[in-house]
Backbone as CSV, one residue per row, in Angstrom:
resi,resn,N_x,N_y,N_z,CA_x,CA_y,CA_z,C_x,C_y,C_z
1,UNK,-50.533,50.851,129.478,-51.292,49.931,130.302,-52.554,50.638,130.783
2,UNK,-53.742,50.144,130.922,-54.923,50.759,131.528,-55.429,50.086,132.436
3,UNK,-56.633,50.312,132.954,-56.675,49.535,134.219,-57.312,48.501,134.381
4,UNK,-57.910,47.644,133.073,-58.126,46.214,133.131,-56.279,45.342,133.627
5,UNK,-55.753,45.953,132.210,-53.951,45.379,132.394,-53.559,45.752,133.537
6,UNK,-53.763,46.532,134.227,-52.961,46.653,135.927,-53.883,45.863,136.549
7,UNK,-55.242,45.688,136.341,-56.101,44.460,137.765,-55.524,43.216,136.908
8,UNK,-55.115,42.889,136.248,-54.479,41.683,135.521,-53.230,41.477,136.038
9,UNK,-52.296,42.689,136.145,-50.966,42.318,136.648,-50.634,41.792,138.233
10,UNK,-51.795,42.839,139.108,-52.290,42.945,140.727,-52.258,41.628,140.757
11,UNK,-53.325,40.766,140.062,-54.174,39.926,140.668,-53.129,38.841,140.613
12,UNK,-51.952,38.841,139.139,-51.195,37.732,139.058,-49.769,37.816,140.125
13,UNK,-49.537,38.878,140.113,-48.594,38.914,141.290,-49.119,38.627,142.421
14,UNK,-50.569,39.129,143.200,-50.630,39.291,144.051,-51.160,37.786,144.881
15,UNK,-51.501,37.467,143.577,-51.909,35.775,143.846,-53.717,36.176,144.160
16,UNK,-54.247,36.854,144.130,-55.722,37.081,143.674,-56.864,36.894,142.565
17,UNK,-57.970,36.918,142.955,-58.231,36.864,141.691,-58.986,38.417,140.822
18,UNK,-59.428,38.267,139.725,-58.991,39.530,139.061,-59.917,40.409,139.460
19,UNK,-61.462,39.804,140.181,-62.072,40.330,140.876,-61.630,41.467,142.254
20,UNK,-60.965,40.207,143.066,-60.363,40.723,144.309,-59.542,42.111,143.958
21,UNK,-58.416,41.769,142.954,-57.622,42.983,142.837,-58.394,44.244,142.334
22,UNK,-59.536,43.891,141.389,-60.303,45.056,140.942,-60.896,45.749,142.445
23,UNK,-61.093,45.281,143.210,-62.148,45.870,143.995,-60.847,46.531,145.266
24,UNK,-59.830,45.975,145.419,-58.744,46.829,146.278,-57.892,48.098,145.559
25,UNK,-57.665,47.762,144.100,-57.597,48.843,143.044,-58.381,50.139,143.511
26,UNK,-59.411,49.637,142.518,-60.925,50.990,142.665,-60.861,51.423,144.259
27,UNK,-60.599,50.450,145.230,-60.762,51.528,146.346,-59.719,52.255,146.517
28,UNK,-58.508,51.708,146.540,-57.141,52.768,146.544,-57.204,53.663,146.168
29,UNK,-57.565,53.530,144.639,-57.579,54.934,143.798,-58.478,55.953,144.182
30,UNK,-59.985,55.371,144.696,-60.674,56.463,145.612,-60.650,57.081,146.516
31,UNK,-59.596,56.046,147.620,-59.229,56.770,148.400,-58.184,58.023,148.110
32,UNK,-57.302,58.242,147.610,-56.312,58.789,147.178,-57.060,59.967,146.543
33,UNK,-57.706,59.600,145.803,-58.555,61.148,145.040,-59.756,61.979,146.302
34,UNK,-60.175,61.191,147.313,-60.637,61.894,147.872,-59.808,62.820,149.216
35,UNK,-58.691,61.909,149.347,-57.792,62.638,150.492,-57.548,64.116,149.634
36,UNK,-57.180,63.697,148.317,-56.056,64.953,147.594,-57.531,66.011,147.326
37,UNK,-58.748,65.439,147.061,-59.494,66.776,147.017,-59.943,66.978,148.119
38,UNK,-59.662,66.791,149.181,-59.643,67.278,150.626,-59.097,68.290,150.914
39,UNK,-57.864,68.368,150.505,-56.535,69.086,150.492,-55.229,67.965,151.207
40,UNK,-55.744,67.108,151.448,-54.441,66.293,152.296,-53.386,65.803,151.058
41,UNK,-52.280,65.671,151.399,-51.056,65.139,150.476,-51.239,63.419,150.964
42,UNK,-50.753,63.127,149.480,-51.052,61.002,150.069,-49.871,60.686,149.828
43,UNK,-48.759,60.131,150.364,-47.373,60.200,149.769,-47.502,58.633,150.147
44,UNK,-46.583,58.013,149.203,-46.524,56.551,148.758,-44.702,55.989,149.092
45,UNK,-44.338,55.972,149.964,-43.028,56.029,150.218,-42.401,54.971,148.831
46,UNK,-41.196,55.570,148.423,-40.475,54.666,146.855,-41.765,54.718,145.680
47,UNK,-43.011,55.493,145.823,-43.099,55.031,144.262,-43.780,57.288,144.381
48,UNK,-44.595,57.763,145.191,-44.758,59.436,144.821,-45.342,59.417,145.769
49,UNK,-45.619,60.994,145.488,-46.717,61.850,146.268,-47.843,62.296,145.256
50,UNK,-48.868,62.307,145.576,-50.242,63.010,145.208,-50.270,64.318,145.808
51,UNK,-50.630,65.540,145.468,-51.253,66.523,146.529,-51.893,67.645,145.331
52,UNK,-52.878,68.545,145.845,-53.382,69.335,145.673,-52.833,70.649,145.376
53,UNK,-52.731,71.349,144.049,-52.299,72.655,143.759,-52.367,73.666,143.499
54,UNK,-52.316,74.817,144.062,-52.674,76.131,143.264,-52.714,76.305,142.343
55,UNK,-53.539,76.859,140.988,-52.739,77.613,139.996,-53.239,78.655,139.871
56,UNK,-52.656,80.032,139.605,-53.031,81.033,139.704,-53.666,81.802,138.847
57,UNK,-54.431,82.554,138.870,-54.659,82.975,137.549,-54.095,84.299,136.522
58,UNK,-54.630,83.792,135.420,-53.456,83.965,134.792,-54.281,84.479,133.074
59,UNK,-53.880,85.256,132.498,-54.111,86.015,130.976,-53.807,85.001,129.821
60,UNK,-54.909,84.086,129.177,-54.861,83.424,128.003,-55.098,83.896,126.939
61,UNK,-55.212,83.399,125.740,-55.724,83.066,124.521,-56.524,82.303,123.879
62,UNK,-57.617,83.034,123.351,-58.561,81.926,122.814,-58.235,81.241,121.540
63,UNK,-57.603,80.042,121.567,-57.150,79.978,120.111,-57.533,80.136,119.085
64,UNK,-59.134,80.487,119.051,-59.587,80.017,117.484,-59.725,81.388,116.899
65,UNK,-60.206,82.715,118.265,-59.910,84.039,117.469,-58.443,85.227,117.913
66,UNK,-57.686,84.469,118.835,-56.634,84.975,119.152,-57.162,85.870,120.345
67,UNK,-58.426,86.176,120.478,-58.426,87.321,121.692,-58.218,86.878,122.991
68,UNK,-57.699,87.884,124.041,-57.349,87.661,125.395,-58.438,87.429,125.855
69,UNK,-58.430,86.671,126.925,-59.232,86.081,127.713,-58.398,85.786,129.161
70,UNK,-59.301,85.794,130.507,-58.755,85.699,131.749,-59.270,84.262,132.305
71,UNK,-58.227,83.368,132.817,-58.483,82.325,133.062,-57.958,82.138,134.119
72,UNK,-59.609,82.284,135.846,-59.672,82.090,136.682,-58.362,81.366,137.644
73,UNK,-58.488,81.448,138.720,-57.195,80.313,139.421,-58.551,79.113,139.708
74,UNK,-57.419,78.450,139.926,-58.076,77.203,140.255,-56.954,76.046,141.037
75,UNK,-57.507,74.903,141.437,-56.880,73.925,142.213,-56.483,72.852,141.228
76,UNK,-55.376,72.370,141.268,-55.178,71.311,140.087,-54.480,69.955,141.036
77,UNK,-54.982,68.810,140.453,-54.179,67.645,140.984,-52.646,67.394,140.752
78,UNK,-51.593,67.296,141.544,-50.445,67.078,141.073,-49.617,66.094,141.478
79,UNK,-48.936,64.599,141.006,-47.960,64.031,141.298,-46.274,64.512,141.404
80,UNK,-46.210,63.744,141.864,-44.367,63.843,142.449,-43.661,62.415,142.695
81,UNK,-42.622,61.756,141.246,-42.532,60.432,141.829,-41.559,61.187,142.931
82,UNK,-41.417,59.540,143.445,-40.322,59.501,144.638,-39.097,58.703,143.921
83,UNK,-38.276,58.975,144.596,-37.059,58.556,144.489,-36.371,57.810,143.841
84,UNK,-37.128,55.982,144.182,-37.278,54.651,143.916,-37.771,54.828,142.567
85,UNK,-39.216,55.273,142.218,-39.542,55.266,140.785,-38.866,56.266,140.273
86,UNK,-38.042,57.264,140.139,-37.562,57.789,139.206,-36.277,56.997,138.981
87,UNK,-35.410,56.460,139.745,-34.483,55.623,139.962,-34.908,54.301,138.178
88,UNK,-35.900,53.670,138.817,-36.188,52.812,137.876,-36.677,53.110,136.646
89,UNK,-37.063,54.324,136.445,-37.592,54.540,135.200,-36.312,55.123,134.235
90,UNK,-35.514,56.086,135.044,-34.116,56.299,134.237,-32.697,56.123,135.254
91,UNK,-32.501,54.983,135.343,-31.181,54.612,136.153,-30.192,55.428,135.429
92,UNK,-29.699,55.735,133.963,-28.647,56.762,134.035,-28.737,58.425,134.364
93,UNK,-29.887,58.456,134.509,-30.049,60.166,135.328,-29.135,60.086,136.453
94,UNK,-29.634,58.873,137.159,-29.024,59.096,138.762,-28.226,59.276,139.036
95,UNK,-27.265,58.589,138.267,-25.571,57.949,137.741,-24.892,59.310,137.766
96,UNK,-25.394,60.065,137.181,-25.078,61.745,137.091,-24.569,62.202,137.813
């Protein structure tokens, strides 16, 4: 699904039109990317969390001539579903 098909799905559930849902979409999603490059965590109770991550740095490979190379740390975006969506995406995990 991409995000014409999700302002399509919004708008029909939500009883909107495809305009309306586009424009509460695009802001959600901005909001959310600007909290997490803030450093703030955005947690979505039953569906995840968003937050901001270390990664450290760390000794690569350049693939095309094999030589080592050092690749800086840096901050990476990271999700976490919650509960509810992992629930629905594999109900026999849970069962476990």
């Amino acid at each position: 699904m991409n995000k014409g098909e999700l302002v399509d799905a919004v708008a029909e559930k939500a009883s909107v039109t495809k305009k309306q849902a586009d424009a509460v979409l695009t802001a959600a999603l901005e909001s959310i990317i600007e909290a997490v490059s803030s450093g703030d965590k955005v947690t979505l109770v039953g569906f995840g969390s968003f937050e901001s991550r270390k990664r450290e740095a760390r000794e690569g490979r350049n693939p095309k001539t094999g030589a080592k190379m050092n690749i800086p740390a840096t901050k990476v975006p990271a999700f976490s579903a919650g509960k509810l969506f992992r629930e629905k995406v594999s109900p026999a995990a849970e069962a476990e």
